[in-house]
C-alpha positions as CSV (number, residue, x, y, z in Angstrom):
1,X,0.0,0.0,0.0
2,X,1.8,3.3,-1.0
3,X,0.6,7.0,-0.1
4,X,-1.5,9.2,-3.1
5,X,0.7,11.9,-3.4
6,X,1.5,14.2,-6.0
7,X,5.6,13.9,-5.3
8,X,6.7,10.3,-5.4
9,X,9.1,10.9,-2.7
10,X,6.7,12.3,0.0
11,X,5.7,8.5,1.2
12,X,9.5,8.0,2.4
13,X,9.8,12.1,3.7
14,X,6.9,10.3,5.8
15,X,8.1,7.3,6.8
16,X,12.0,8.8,7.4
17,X,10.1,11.4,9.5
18,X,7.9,8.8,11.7
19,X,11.5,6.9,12.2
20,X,12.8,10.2,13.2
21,X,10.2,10.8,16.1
22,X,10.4,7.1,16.9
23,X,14.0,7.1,17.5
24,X,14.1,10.3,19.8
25,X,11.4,8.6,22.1
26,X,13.3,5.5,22.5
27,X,16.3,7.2,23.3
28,X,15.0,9.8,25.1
29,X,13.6,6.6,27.4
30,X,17.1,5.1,27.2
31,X,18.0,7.9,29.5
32,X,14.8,8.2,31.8
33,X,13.5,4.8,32.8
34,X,17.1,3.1,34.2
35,X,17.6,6.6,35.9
36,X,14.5,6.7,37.5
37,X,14.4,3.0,38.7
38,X,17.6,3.9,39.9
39,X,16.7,7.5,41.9
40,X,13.5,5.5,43.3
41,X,15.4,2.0,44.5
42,X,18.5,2.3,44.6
43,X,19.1,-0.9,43.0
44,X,20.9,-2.0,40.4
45,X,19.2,-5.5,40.3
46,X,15.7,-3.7,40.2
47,X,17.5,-1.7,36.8
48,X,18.2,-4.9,35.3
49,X,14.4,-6.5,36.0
50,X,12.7,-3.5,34.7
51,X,15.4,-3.4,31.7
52,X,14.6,-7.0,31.1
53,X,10.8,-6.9,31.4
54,X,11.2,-3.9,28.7
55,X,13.1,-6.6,26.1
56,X,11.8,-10.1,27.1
57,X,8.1,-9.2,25.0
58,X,10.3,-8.3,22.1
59,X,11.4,-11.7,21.4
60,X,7.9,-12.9,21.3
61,X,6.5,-10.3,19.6
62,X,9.3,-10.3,17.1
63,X,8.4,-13.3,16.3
64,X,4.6,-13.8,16.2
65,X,4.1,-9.7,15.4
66,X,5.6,-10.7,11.1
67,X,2.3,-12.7,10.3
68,X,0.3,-9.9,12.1
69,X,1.7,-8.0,9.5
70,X,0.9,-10.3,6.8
71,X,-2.7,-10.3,7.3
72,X,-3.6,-6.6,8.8
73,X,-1.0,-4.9,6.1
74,X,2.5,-2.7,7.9
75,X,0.7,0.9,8.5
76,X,-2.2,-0.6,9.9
77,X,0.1,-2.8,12.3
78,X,2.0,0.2,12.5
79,X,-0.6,3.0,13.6
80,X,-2.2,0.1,16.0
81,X,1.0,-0.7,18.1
82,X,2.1,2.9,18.1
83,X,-1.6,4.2,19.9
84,X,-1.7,1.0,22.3
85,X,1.9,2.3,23.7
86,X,0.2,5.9,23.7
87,X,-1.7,4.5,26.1
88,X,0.4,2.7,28.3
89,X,3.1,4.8,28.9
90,X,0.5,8.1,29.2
91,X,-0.3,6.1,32.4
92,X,3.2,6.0,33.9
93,X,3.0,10.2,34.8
94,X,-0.6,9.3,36.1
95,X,0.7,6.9,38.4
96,X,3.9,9.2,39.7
97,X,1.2,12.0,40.2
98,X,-0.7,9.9,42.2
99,X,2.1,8.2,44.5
100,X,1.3,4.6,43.1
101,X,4.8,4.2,40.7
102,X,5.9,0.6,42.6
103,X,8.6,-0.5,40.6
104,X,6.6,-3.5,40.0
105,X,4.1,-1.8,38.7
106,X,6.5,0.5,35.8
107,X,8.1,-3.0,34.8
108,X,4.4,-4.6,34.0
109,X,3.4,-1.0,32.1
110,X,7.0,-0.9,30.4
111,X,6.4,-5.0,29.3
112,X,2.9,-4.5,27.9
113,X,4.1,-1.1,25.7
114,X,7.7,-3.3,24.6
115,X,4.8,-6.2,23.6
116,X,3.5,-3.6,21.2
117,X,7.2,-1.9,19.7
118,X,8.6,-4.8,17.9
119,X,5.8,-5.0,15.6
120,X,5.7,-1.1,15.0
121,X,9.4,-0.9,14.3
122,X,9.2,-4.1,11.9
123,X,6.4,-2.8,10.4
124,X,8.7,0.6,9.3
125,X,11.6,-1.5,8.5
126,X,9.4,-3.6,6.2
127,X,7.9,-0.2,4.3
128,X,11.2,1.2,3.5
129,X,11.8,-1.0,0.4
130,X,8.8,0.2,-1.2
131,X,8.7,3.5,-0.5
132,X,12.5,4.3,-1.1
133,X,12.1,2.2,-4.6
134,X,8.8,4.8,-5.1
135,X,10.9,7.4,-4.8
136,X,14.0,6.0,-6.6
137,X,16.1,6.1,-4.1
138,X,18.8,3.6,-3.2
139,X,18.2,1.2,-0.5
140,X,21.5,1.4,1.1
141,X,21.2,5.1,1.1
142,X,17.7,5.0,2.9
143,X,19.1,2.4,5.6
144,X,21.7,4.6,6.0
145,X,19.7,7.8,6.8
146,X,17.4,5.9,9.1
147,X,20.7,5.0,10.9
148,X,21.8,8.6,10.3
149,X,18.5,9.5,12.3
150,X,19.1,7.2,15.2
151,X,22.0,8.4,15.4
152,X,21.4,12.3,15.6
153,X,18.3,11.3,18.0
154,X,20.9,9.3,20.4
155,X,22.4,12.4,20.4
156,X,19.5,14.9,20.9
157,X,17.4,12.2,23.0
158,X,19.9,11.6,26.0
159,X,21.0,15.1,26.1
160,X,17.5,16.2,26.2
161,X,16.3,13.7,28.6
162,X,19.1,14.4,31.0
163,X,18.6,18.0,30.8
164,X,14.7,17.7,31.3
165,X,15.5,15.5,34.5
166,X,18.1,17.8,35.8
167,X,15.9,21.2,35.7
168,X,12.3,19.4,35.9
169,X,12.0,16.3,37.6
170,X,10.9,12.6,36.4
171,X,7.4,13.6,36.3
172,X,8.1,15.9,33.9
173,X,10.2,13.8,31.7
174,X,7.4,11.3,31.4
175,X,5.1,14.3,30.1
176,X,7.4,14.8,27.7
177,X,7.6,11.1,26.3
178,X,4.3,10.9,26.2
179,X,4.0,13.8,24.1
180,X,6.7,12.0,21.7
181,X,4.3,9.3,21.6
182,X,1.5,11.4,20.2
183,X,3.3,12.8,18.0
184,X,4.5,9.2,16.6
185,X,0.5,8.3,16.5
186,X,-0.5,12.0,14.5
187,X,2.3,10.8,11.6
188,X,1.1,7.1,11.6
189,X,-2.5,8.0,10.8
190,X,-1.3,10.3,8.5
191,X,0.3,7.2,6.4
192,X,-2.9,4.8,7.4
193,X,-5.5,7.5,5.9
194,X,-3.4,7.6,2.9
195,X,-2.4,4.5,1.8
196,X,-3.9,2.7,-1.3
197,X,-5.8,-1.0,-0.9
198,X,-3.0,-3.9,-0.6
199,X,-2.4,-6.1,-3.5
200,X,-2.2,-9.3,-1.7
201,X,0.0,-12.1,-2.3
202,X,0.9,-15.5,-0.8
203,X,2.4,-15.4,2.5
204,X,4.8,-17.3,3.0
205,X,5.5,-19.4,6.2
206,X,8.3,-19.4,8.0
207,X,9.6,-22.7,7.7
208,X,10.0,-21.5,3.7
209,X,12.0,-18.6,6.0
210,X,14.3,-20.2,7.4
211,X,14.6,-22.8,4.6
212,X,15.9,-19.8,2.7
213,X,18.1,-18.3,5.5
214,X,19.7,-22.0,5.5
215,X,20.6,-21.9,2.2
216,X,21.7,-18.3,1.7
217,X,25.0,-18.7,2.9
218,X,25.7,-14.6,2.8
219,X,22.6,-14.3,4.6
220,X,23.0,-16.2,7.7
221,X,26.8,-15.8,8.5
222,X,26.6,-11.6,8.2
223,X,23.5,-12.0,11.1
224,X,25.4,-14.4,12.8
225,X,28.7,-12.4,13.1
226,X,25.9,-9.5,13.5
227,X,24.2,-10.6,17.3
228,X,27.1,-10.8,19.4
229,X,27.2,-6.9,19.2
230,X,24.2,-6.8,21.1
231,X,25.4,-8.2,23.8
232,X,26.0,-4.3,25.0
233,X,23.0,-3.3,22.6
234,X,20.6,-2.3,25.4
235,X,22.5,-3.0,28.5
236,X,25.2,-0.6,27.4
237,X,22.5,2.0,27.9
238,X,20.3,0.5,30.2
239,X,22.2,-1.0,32.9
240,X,26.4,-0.4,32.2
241,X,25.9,3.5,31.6
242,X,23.6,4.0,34.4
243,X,25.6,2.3,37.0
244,X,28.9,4.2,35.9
245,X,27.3,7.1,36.5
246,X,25.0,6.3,39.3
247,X,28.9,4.6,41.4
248,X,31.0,7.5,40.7
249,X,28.6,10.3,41.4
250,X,28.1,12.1,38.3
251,X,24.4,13.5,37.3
252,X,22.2,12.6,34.5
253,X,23.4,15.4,32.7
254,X,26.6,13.4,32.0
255,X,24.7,10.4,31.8
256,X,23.1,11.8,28.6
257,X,26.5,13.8,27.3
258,X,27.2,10.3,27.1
259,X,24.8,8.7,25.4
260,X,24.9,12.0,23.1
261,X,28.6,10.9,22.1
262,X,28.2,7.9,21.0
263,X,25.1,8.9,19.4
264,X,26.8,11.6,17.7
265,X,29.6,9.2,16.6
266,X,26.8,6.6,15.1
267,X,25.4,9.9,12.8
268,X,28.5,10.3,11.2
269,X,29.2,6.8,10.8
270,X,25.6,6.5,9.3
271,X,25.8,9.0,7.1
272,X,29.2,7.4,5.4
273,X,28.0,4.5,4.8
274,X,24.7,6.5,3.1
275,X,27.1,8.3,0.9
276,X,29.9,5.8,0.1
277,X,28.5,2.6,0.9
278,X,30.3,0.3,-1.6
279,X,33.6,1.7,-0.7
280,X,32.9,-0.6,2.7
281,X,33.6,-3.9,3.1
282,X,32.3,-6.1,6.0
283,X,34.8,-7.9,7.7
284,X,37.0,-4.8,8.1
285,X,33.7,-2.8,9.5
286,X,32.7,-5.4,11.6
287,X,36.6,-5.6,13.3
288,X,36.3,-2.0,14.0
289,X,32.2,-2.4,15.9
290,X,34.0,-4.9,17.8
291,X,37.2,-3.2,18.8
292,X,34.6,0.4,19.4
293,X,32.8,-1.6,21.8
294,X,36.0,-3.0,23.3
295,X,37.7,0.5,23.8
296,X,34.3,2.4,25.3
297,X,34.3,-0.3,27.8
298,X,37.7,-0.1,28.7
299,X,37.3,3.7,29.1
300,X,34.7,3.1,31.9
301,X,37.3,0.6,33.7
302,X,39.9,2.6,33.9
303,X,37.9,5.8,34.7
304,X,39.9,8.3,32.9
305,X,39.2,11.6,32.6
306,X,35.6,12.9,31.2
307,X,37.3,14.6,27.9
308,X,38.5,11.4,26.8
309,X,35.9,8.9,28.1
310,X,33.2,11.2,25.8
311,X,35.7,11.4,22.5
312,X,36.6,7.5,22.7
313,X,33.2,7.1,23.1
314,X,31.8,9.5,20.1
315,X,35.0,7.7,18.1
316,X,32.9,4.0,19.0
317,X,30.0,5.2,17.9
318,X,31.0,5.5,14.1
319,X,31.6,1.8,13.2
320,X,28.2,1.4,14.8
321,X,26.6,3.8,12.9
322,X,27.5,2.3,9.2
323,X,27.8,-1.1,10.4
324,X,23.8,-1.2,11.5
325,X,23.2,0.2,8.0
326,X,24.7,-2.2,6.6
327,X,23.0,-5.5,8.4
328,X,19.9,-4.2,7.5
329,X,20.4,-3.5,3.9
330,X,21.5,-6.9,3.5
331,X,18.8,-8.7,4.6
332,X,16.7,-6.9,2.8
333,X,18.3,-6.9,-0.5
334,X,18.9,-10.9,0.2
335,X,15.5,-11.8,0.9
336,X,12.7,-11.8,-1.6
337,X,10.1,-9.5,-1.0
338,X,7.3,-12.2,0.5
339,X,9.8,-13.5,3.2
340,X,10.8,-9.7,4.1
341,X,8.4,-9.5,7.2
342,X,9.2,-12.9,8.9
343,X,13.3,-12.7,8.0
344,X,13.1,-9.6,10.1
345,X,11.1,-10.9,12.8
346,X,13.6,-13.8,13.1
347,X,16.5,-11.3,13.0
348,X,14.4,-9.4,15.6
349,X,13.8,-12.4,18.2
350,X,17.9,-13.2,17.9
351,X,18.6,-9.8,18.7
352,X,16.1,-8.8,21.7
353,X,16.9,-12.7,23.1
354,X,20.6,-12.3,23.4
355,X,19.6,-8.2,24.4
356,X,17.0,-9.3,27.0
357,X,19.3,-11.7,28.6
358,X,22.7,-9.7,29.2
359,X,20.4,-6.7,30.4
360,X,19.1,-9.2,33.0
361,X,22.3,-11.6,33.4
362,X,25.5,-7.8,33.6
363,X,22.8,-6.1,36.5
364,X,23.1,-9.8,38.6
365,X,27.0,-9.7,37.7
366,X,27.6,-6.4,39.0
367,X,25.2,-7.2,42.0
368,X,27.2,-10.0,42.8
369,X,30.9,-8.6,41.4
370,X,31.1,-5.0,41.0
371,X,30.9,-2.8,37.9
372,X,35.1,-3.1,37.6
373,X,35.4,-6.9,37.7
374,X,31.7,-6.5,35.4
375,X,33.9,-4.2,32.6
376,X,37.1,-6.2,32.7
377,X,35.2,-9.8,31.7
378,X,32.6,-7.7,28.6
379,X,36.0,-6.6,27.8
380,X,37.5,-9.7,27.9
381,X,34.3,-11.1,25.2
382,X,35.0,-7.9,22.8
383,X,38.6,-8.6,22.4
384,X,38.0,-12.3,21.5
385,X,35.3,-11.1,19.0
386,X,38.4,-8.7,17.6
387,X,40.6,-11.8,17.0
388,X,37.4,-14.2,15.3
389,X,36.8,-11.1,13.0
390,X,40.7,-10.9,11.7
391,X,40.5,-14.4,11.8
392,X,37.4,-15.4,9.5
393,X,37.8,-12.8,6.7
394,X,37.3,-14.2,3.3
395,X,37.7,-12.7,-0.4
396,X,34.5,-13.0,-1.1
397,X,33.1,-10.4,1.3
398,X,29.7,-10.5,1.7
399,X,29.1,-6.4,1.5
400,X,31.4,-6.3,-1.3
401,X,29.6,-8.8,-3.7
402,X,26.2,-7.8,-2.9
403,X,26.8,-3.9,-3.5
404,X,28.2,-4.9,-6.6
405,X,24.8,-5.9,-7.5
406,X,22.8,-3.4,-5.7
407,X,21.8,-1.6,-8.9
408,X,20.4,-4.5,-10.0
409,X,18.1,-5.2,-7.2
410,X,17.0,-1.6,-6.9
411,X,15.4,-1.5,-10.5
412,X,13.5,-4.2,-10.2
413,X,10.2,-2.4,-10.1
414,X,8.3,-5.6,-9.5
415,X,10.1,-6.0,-6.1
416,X,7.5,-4.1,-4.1
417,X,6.3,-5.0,-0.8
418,X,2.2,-5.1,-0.1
C-alpha cells in the first residue's frame, strides 16, 4: 500500500520522519527509565528487572508480530502498536502523580508497551523498500539515513532527557515522552488514511524462511557475526551507563553527554555509509564495531578523565553507525520481498533474546561482582570477538559482492512489498 501523493518521494519524507520521532522517544527513554528505577530504589538489580521486562516481549513479539503484519498490512500494524503504547506509557506520569509508581508496577506497564514496539518498528523497517524504490532512491542510502536519524536522535534524545530531568523532575520527563508518543500516532495515521488498498499475495510461512536463510550462505553468517554486538546493545544503555554514572557520582546530565557521544559518533558513521557505501567492506567494519565496543568499555574501567571517556566514546559510535546500515540493507536486499516481514522478525527475536538476557544476566553480575570486575570480563568477550573477525575474513566479502549488484536489485520495479 503506497501514499497518493503528487511527489513520489513524499511516502519516504513520511516514513524517514515517523523513524525520526520514533528514534528520539526511544532514546529519550534510554535515559529516563534506568535513571528513574535507579533514583526511586536504589538498586541495580531492580535496573536490570525492569530493563529485562522492557526486552523479554520483544522476542515474542518479534516473532509472532511478522504474520500480524501479513494479514492486517504494515501501516495498519504500525498505527495500531504505536496508539496502544500511547496509552500505556500516558499512564506511567498518572501513576507518579498519584504516588502509586511501585517498581513492579513501571516494569508490567514498560512490558505491555515493549509487547507492542517490535511489531511497529518491523512494520517501518518492512515499508522502506517500497517506499524508497517509489521514490527511486537507493536502498543502502535509505538504511543509511534511518541510521543517520538514530543516530542524531541518540544524540539529541539523552542530552535532552538528561537535561529535562536535571531542571524538571521525572514527572516531567514522562510528560514529555508521552508527548513523543502522540506525535509518533499523529504521523502514523497520516500514512494509514493515505495509503492505497493492498495487493495481496501469498504469504509465505516461515519454515519456507528459514529454509531460505539456511541456504543463503551470505545471509545467515553476516546475522550471525551480527548478534554478538548486542550483547551491549541495550544493557550498554540500560544497565552499564547508568551504574557508571549512578557509582562514581556524576548527574544525568553526564549520563546523557554520554549517550549523546556515541550517538553523535553513530550519525556520522551512518551517514558514510549513506554516501559511500560500496567503498565498505564487511569484515574490516565489523573488526572496527568490535574493537569500538572493546575501547568504550575499557574507558569506563579505567575511569579516565571525562574529555577522553566522551571522545573515545563518540569515536565508537562511528563503526556502529555504518555497520547497522549495513546488516539491515543486506537482509533486505537478500530476501525476496514475500519472506521480508518474517526474515526480520527472526533477526528481531535473535537480537532482543541475546539483548534481553545480558540486560538481566551484567545487572546480577555487578550485584554480585562489582561494575570493575563487570567491565574487565565484557572486555574480555570484545577482544576475542576482535581476534574471530581478523581471523574469519574471506575474499569474497559478503558487502562487497552484494553492493556490486545493488543496482540491480533496486530496479526491479516488480520488487514491491504489499
Amino acid at each position: 500500500m503506497l501514499l497518493t501523493s503528487q511527489s513520489h518521494k513524499t511516502p519516504l519524507q513520511l516514513l524517514l520522519t515517523t523513524e525520526a520521532f520514533s528514534s528520539l522517544t526511544n532514546q529519550f527513554m534510554q535515559i529516563l527509565l534506568p535513571w528513574y528505577i535507579l533514583s526511586t530504589t536504589g538498586s541495580v538489580l531492580w535496573t536490570g528487572v525492569v530493563g529485562f521486562c522492557a526486552l523479554l516481549p520483544n522476542i515474542f513479539s518479534s516473532l509472532f508480530g511478522a504474520p500480524v503484519i501479513d494479514k492486517l498490512g504494515r501501516s495498519k500494524t504500525m498505527l495500531s502498536c504505536e496508539v496502544i503504547q500511547l496509552v500505556l506509557l500516558g499512564m506511567i506520569p498518572v501513576l507518579i502523580a498519584c504516588g502509586r509508581d511501585w517498581p513492579w508496577l513501571i516494569g508490567m506497564i514498560i512490558f505491555l508497551s515493549s509487547f507492542f514496539d517490535a511489531p511497529g518498528q518491523l512494520a517501518r523497517t518492512a515499508l522502506s523498500p517500497t517506499f524508497s524504490r517509489y521514490a527511486d532512491v537507493p536502498l543502502s542510502k535509505t538504511s543509511g539515513i534511518i541510521e543517520a536519524f538514530d543516530g542524531i536522535m541518540s544524540v539529541v534524545g539523552p542530552l535532552l532527557g538528561g537535561a529535562i530531568i536535571a531542571l524538571y523532575g521525572l514527572l516531567a520527563a514522562w510528560i514529555v515522552c508521552a508527548a513523543f508518543c502522540m506525535v509518533i500516532v499523529t504521523l502514523c495515521i497520516v500514512v494509514f488514511t493515505n495509503r492505497r488498498p493492498r495487493q495481496l499475495h501469498p504469504v509465505a510461512s516461515y519454515r519456507e524462511v528459514t529454509a531460505h536463510l539456511r541456504a543463503d550462505r551470505s545471509l545467515w553468517e553476516p546475522i550471525l557475526f551480527t548478534i554478538p554486538t548486542f550483547i551491549l546493545g541495550q544493557s550498554w544503555e540500560l544497565i552499564l551507563l547508568p551504574t557508571y554514572i549512578y557509582e562514581h557520582g556524576f548527574n544525568s546530565v553526564y549520563l546523557g553527554f554520554l549517550g549523546a557521544a556515541f550517538g553523535l559518533g553513530a550519525f556520522a558513521g551512518a551517514l558514510c555509509f549513506a554516501a559511500l557505501s560500496k567503498k565498505f567492506t564487511f569484515f574490516k567494519l565489523l573488526t572496527l564495531n568490535y574493537l569500538g565496543y572493546l575501547v568504550s568499555v575499557l574507558v569506563l574501567y579505567f575511569h579516565l578523565p571525562t574529555p577522553i571517556v566522551l571522545a573515545a566514546t563518540a569515536a565508537c559510535g562511528i563503526p556502529f553507525g555504518a555497520f547497522g546500515a549495513m546488516i539491515i540493507s543486506i537482509i533486505l536486499l537478500r530476501t525476496p520481498p514475500p519472506y521480508r516481514s518474517k526474515m526480520l522478525g527472526l533477526y528481531a527475536t535473535a537480537t532482543y533474546t541475546v539483548e534481553s538476557l545480558c540486560v538481566l544476566g551484567l545487572a546480577a553480575l555487578i550485584q554480585a561482582a562489582g561494575l570493575q570486575n563487570t567491565l574487565l570480563c565484557v572486555s574480555g568477550v570484545f577482544f576475542g570477538l576482535v581476534i574471530i573477525s581478523i581471523w574469519a575474513r574471506r575474499k569474497d566479502d559478503f558487502w562487497t559482492v552484494l553492493s556490486s549488484v545493488n543496482k540491480k536489485y533496486l530496479q526491479n520495479k516488480t520488487d514491491l512489498l504489499q
